[in-house]
PDB file of N, CA, C and O in Angstrom:
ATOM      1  N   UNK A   1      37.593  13.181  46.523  1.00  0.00           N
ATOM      2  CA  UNK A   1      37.041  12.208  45.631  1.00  0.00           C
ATOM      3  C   UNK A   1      38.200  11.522  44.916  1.00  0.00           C
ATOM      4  O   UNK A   1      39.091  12.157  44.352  1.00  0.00           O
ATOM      5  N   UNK A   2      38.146  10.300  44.966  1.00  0.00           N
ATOM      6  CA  UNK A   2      39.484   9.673  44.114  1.00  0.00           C
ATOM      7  C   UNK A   2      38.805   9.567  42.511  1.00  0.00           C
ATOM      8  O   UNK A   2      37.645   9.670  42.110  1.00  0.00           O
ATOM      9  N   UNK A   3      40.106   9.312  41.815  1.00  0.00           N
ATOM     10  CA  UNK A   3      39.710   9.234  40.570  1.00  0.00           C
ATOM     11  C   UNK A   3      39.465   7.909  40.303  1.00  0.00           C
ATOM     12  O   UNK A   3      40.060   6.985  40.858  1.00  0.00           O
ATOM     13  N   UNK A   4      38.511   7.772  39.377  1.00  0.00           N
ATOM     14  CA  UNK A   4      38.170   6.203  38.932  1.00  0.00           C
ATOM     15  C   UNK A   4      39.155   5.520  38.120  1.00  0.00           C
ATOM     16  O   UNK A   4      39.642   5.971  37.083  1.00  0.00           O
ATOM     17  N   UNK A   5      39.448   4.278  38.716  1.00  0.00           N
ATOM     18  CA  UNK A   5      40.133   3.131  37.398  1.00  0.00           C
ATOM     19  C   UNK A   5      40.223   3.043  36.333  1.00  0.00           C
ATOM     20  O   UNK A   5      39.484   2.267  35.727  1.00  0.00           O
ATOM     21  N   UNK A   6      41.059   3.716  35.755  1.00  0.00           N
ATOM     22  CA  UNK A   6      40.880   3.603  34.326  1.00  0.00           C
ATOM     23  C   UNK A   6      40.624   2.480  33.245  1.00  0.00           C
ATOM     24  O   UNK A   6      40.262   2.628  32.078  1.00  0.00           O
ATOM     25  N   UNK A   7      40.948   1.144  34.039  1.00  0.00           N
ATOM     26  CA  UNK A   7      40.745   0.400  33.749  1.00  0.00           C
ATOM     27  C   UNK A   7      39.232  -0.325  33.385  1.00  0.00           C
ATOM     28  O   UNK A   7      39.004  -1.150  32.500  1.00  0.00           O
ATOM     29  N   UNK A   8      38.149   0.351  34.512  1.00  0.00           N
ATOM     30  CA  UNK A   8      37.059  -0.217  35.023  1.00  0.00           C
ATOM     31  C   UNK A   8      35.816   1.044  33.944  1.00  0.00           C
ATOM     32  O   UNK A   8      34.603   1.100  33.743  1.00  0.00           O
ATOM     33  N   UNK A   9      36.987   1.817  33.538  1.00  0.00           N
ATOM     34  CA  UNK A   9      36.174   3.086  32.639  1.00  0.00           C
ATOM     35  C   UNK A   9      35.999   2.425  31.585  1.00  0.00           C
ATOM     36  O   UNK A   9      34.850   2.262  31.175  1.00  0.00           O
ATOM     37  N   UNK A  10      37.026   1.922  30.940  1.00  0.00           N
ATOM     38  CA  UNK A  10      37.563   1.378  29.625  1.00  0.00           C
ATOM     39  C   UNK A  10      36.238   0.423  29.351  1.00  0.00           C
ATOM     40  O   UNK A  10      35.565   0.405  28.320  1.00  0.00           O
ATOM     41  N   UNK A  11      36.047  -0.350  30.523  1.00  0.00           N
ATOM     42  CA  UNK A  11      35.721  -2.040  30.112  1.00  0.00           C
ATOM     43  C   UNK A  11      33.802  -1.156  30.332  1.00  0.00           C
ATOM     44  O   UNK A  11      32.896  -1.475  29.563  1.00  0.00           O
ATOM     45  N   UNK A  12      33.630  -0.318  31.252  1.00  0.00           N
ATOM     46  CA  UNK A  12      32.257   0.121  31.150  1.00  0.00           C
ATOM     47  C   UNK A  12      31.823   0.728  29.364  1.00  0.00           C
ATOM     48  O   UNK A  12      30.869   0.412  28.652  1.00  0.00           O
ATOM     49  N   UNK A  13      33.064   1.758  29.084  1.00  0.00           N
ATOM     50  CA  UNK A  13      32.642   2.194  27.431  1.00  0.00           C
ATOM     51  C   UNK A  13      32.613   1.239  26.974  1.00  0.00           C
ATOM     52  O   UNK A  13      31.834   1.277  26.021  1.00  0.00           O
ATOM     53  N   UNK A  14      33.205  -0.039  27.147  1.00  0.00           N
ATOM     54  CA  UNK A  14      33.114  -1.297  25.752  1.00  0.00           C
ATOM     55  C   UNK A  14      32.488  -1.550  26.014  1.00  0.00           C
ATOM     56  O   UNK A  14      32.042  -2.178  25.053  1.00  0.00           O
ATOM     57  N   UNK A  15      31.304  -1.698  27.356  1.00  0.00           N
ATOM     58  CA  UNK A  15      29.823  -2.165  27.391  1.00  0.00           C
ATOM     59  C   UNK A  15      29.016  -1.363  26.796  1.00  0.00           C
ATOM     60  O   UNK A  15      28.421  -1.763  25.796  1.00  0.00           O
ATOM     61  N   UNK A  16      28.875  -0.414  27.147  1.00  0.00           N
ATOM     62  CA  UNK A  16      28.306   1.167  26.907  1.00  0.00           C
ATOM     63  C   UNK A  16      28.029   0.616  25.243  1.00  0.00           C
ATOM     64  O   UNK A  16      26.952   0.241  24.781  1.00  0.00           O
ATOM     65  N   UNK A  17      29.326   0.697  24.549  1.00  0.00           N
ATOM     66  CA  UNK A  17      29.676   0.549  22.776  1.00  0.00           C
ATOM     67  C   UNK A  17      28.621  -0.847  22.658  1.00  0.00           C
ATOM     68  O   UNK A  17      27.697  -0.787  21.847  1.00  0.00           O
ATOM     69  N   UNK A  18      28.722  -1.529  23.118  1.00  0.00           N
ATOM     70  CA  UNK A  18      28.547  -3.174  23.090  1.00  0.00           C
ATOM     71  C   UNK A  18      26.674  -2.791  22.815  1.00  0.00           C
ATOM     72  O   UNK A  18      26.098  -3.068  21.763  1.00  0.00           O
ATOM     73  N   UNK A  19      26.084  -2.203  23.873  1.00  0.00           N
ATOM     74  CA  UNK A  19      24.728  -2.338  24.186  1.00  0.00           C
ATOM     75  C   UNK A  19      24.489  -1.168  22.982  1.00  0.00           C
ATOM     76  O   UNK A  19      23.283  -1.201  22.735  1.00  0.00           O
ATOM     77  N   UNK A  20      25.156  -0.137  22.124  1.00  0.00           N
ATOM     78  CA  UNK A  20      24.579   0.975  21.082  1.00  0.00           C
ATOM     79  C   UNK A  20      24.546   0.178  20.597  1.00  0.00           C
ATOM     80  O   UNK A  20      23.375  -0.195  20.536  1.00  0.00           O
ATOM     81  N   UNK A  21      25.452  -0.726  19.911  1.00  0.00           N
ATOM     82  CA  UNK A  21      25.390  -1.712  18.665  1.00  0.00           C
ATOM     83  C   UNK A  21      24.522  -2.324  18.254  1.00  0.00           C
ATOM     84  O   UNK A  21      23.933  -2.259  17.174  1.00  0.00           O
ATOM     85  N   UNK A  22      24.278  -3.565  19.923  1.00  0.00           N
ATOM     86  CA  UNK A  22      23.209  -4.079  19.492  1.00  0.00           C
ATOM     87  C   UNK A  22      21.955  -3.213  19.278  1.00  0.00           C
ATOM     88  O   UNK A  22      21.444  -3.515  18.199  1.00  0.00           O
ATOM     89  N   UNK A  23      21.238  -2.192  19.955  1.00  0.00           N
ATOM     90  CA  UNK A  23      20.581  -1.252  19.587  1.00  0.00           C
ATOM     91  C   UNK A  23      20.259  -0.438  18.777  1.00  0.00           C
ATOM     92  O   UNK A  23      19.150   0.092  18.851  1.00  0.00           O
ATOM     93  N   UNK A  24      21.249  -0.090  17.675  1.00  0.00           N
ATOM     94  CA  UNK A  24      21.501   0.147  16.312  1.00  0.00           C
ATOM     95  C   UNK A  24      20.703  -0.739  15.749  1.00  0.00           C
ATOM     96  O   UNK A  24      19.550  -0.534  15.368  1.00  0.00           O
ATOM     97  N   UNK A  25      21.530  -2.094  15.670  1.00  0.00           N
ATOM     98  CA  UNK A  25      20.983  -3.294  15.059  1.00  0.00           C
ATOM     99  C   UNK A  25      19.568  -3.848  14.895  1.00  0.00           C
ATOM    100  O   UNK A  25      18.984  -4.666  14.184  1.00  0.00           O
ATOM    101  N   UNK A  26      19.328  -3.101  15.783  1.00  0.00           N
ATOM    102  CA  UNK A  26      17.837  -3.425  16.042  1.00  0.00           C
ATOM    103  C   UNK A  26      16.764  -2.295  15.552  1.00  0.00           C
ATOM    104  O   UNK A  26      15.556  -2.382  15.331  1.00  0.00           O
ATOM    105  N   UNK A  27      17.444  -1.477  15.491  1.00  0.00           N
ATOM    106  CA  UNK A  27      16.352  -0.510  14.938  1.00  0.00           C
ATOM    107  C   UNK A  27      16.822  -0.492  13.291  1.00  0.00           C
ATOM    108  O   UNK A  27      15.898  -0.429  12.480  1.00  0.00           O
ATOM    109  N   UNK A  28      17.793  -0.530  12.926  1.00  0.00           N
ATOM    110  CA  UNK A  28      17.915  -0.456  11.687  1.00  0.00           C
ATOM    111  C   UNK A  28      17.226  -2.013  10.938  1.00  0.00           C
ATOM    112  O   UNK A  28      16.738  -2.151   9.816  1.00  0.00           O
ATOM    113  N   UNK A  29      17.370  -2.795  11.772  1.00  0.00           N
ATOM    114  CA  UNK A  29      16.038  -4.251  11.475  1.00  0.00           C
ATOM    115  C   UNK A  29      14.808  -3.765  11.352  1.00  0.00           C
ATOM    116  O   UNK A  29      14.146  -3.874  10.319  1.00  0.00           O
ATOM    117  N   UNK A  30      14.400  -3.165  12.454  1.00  0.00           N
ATOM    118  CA  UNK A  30      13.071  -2.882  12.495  1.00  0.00           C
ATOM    119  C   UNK A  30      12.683  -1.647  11.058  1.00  0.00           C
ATOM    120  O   UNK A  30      11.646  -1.650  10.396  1.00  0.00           O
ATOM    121  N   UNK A  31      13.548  -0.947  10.940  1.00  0.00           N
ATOM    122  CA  UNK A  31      13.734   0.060  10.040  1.00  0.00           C
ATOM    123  C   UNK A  31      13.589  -0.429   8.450  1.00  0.00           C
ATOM    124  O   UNK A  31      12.848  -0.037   7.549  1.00  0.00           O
ATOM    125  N   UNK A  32      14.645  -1.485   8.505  1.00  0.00           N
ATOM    126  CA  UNK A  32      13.864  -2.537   7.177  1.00  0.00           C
ATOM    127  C   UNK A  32      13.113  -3.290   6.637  1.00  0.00           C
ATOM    128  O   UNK A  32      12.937  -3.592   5.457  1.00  0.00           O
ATOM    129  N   UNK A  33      12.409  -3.765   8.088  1.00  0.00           N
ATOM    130  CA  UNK A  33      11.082  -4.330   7.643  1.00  0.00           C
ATOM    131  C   UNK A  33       9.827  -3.465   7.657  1.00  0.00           C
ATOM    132  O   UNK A  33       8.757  -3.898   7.230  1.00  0.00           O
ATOM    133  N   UNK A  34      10.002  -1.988   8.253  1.00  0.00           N
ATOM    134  CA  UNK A  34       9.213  -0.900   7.759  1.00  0.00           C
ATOM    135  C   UNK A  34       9.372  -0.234   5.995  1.00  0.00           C
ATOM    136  O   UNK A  34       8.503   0.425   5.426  1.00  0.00           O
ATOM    137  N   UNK A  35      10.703  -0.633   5.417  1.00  0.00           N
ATOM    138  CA  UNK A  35      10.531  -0.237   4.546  1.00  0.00           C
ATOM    139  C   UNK A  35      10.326  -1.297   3.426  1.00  0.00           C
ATOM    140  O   UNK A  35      10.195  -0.935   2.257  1.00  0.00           O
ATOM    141  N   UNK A  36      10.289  -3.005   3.894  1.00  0.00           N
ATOM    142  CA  UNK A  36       9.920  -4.061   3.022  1.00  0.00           C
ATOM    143  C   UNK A  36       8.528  -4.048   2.866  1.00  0.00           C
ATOM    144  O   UNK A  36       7.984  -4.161   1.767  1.00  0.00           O
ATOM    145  N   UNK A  37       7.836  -3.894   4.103  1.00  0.00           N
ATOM    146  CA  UNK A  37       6.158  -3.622   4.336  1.00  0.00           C
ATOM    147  C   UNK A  37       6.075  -2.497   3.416  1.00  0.00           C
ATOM    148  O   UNK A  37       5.670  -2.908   2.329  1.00  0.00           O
ATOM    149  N   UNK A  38       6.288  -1.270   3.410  1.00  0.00           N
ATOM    150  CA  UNK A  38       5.757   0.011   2.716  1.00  0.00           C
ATOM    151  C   UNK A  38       5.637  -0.477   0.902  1.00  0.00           C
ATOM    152  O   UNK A  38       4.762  -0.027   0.162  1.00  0.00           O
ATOM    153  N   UNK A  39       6.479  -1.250   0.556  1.00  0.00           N
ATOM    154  CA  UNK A  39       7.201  -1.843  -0.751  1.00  0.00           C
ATOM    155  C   UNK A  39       6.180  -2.461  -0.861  1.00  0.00           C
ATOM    156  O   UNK A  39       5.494  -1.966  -1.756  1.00  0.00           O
ATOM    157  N   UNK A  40       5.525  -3.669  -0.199  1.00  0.00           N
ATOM    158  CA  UNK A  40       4.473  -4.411  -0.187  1.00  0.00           C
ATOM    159  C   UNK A  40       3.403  -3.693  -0.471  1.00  0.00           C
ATOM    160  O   UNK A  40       2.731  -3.889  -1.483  1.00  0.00           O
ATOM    161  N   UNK A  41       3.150  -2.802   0.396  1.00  0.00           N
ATOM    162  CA  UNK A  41       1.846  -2.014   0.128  1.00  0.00           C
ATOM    163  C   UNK A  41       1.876  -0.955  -1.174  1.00  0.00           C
ATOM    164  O   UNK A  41       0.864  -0.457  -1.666  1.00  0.00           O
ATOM    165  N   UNK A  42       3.358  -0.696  -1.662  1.00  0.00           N
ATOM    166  CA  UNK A  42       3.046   0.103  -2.617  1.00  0.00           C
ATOM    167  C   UNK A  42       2.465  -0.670  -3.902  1.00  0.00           C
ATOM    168  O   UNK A  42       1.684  -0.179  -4.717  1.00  0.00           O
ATOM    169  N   UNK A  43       3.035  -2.073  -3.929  1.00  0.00           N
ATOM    170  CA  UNK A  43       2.584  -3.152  -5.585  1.00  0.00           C
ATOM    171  C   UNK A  43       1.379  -3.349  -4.940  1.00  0.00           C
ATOM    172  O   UNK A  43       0.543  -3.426  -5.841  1.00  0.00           O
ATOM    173  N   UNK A  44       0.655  -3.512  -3.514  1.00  0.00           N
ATOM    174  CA  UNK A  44      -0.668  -3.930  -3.446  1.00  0.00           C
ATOM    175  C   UNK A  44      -1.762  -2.524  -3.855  1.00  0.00           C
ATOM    176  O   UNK A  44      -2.952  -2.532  -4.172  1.00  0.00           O
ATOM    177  N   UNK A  45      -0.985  -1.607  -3.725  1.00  0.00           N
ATOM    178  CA  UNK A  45      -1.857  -0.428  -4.326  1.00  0.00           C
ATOM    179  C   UNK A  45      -1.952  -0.308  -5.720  1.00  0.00           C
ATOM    180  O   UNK A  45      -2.987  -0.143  -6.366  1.00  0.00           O
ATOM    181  N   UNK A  46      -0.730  -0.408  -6.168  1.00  0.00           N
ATOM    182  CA  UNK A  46      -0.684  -0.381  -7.231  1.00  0.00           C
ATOM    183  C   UNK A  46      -1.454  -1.662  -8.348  1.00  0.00           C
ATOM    184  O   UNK A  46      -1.748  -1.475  -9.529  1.00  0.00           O
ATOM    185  N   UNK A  47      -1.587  -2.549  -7.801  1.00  0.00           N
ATOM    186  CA  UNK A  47      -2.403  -3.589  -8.349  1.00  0.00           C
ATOM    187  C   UNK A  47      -3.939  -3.221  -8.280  1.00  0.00           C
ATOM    188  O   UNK A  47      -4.615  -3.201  -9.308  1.00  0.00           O
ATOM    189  N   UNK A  48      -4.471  -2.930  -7.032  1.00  0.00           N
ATOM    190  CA  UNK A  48      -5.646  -2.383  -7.079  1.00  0.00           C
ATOM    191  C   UNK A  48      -6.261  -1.461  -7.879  1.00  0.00           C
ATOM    192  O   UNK A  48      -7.454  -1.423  -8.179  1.00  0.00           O
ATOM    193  N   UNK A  49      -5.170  -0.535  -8.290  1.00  0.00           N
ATOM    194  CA  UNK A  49      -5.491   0.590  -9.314  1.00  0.00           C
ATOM    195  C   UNK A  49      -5.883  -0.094 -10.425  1.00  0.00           C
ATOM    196  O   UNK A  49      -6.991  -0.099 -10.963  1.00  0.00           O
ATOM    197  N   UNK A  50      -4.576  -0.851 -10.819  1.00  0.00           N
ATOM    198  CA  UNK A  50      -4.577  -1.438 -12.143  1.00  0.00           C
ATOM    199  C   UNK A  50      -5.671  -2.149 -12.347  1.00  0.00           C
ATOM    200  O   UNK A  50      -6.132  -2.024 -13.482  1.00  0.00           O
ATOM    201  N   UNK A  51      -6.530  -3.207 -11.270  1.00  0.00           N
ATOM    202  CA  UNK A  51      -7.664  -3.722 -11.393  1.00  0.00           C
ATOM    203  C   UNK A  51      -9.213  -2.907 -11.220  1.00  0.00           C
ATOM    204  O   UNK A  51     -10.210  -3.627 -11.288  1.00  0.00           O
ATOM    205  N   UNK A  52      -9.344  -1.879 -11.069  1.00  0.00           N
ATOM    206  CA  UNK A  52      -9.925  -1.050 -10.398  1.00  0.00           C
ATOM    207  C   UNK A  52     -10.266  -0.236 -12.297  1.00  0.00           C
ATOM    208  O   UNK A  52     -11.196  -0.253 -13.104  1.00  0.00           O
ATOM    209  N   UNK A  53      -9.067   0.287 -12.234  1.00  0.00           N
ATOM    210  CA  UNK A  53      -8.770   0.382 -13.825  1.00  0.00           C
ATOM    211  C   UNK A  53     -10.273  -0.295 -15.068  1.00  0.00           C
ATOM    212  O   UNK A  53     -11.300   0.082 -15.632  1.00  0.00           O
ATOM    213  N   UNK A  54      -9.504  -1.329 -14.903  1.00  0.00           N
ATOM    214  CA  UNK A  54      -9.757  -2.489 -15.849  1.00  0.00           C
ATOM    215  C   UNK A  54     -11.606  -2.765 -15.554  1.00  0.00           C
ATOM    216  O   UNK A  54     -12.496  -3.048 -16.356  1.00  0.00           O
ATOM    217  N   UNK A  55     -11.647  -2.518 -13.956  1.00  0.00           N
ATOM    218  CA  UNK A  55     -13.296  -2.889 -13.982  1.00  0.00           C
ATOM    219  C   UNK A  55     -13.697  -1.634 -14.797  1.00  0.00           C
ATOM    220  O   UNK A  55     -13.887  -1.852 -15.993  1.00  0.00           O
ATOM    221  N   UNK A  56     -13.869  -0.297 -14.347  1.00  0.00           N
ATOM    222  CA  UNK A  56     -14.169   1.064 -14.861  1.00  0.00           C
ATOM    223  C   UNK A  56     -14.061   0.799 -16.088  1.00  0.00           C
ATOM    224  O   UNK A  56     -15.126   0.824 -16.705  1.00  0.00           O
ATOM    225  N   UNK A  57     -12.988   0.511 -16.764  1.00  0.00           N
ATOM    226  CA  UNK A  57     -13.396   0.266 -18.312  1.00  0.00           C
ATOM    227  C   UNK A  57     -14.271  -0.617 -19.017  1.00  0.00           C
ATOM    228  O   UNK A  57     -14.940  -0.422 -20.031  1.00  0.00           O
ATOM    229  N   UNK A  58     -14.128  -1.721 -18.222  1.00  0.00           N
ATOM    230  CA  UNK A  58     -14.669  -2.530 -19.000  1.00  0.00           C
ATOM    231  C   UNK A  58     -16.448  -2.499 -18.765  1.00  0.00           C
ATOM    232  O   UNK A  58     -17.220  -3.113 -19.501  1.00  0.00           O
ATOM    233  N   UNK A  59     -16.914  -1.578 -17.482  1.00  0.00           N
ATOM    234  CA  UNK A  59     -18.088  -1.158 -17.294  1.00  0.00           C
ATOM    235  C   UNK A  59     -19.039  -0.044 -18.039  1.00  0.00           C
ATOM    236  O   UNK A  59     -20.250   0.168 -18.094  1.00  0.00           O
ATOM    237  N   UNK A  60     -17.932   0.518 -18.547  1.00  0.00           N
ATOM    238  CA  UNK A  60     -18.524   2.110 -19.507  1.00  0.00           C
ATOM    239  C   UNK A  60     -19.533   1.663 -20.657  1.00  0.00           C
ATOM    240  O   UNK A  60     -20.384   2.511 -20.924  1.00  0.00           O
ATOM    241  N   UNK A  61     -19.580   0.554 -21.334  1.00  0.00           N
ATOM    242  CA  UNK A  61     -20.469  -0.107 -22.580  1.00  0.00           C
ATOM    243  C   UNK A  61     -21.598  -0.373 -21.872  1.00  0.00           C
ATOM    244  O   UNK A  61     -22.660   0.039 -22.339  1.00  0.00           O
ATOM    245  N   UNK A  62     -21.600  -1.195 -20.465  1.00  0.00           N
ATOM    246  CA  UNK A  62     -22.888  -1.916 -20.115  1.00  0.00           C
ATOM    247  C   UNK A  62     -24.087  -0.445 -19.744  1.00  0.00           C
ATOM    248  O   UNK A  62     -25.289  -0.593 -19.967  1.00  0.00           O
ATOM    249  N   UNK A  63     -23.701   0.490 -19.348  1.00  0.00           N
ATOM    250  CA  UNK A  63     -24.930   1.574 -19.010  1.00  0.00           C
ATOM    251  C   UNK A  63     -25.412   2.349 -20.345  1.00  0.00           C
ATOM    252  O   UNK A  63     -26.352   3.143 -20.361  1.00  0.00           O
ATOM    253  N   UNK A  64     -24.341   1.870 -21.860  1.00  0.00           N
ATOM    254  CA  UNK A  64     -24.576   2.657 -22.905  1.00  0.00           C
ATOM    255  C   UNK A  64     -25.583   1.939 -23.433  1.00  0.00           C
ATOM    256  O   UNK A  64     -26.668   2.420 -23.759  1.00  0.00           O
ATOM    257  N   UNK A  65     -25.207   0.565 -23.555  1.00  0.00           N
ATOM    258  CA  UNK A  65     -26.340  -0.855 -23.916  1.00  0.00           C
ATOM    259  C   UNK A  65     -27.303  -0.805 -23.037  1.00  0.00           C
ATOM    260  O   UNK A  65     -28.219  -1.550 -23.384  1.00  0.00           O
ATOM    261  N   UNK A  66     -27.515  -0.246 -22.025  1.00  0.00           N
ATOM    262  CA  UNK A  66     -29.099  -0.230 -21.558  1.00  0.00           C
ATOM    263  C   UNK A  66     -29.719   1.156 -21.969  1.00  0.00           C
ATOM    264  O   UNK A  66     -30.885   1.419 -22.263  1.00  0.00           O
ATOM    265  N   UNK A  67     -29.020   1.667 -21.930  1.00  0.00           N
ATOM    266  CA  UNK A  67     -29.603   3.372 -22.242  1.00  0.00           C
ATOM    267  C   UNK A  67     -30.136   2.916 -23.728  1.00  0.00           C
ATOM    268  O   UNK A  67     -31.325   3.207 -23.861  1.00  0.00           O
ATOM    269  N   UNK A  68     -29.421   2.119 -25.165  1.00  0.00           N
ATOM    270  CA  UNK A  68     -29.436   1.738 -26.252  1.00  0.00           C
ATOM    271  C   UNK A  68     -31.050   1.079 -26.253  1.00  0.00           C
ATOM    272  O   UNK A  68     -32.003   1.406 -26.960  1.00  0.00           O
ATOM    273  N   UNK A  69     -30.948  -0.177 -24.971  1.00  0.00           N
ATOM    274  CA  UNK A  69     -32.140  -1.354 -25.193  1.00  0.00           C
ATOM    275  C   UNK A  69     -33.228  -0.290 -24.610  1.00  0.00           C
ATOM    276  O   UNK A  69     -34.325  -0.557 -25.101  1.00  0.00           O
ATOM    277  N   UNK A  70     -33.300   0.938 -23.638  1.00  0.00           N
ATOM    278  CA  UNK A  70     -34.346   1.538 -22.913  1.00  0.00           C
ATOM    279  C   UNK A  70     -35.283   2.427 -24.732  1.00  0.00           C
ATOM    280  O   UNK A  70     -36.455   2.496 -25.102  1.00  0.00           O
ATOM    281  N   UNK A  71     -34.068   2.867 -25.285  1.00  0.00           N
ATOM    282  CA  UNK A  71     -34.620   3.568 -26.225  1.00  0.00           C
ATOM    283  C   UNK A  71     -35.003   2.788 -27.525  1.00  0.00           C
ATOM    284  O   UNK A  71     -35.725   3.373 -28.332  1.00  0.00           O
ATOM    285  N   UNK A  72     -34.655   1.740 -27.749  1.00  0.00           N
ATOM    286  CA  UNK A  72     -35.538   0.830 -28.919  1.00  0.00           C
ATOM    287  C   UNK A  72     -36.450   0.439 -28.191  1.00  0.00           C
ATOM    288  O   UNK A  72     -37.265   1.109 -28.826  1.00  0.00           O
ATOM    289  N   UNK A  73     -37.091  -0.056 -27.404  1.00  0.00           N
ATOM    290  CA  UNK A  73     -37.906  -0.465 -26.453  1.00  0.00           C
ATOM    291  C   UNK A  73     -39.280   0.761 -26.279  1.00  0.00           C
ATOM    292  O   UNK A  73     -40.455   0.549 -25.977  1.00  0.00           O
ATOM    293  N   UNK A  74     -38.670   1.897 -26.560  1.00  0.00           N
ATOM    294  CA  UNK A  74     -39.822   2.896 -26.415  1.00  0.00           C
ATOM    295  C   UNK A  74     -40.116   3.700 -27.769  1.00  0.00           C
ATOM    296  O   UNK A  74     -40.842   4.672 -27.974  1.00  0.00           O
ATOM    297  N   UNK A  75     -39.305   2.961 -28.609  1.00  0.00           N
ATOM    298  CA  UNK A  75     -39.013   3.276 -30.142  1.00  0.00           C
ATOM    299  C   UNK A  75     -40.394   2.231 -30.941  1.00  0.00           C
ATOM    300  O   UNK A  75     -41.406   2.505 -31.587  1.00  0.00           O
ATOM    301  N   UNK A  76     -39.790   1.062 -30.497  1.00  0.00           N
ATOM    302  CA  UNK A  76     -40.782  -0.322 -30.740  1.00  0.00           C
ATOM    303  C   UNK A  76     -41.775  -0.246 -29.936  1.00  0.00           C
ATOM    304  O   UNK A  76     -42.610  -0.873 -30.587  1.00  0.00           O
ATOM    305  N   UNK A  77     -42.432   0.150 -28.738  1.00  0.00           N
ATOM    306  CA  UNK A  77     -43.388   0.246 -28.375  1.00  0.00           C
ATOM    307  C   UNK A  77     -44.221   1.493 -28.976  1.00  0.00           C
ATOM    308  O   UNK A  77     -45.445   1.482 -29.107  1.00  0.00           O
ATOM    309  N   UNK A  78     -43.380   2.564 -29.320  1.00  0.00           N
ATOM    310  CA  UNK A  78     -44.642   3.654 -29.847  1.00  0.00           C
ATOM    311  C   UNK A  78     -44.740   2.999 -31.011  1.00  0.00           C
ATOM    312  O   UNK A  78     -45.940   2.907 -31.268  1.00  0.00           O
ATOM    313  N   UNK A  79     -43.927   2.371 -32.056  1.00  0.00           N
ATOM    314  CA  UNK A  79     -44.551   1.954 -33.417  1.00  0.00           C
ATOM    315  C   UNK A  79     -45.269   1.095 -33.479  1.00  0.00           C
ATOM    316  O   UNK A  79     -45.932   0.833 -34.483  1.00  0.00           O
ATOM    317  N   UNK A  80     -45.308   0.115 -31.823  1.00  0.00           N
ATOM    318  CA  UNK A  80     -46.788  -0.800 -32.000  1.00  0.00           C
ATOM    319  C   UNK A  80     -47.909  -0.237 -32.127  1.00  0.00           C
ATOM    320  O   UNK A  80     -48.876  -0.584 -32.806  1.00  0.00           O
ATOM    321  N   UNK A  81     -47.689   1.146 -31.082  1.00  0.00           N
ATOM    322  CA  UNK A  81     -48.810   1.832 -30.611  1.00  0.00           C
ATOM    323  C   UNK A  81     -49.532   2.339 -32.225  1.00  0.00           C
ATOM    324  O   UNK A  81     -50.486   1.858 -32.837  1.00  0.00           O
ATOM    325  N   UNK A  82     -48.896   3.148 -32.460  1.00  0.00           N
ATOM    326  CA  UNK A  82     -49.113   3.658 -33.604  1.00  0.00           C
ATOM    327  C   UNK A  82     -49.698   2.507 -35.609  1.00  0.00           C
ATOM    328  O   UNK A  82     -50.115   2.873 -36.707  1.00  0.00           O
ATOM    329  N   UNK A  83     -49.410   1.404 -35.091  1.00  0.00           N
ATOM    330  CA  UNK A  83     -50.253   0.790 -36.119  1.00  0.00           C
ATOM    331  C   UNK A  83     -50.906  -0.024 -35.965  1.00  0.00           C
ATOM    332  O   UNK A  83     -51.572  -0.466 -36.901  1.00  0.00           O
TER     333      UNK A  83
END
């Protein structure tokens, strides 16, 4: 078996090097727009909470005010009844 060209070795590793690089490059791209997306979704969660939040609170009065109007309502109807 003869030995290979050292020359023809050389210029294959600088391809070899050439094609990791770009391949690197590319996943570490892809790698950052997985972690720009995740970023995205964390303020879109986080907004949802915050609005989500804000409905829940601001809903807790309206079932107290009907429970309020159910019981004057049967308050004022027995005192019609009754005179």
């Amino acid at each position: 078996m003869t030995d290979p060209d050292p020359l023809s070795v050389a210029v294959e590793l600088e391809r070899l090097r050439g094609t990791m690089e770009a391949g690197f490059a590319r996943v570490d791209g892809s790698l950052a727009l997985l972690v720009q997306r995740s970023d995205q979704t964390d303020r879109q969660l986080a907004d949802h909470e915050s609005r989500l939040d804000s409905l829940e609170h601001a809903r807790w009065p309206l079932a107290s005010l009907t429970a309020l109007a159910g019981v004057a309502a049967v308050i004022i109807t027995a005192w019609q009844m009754t005179r």
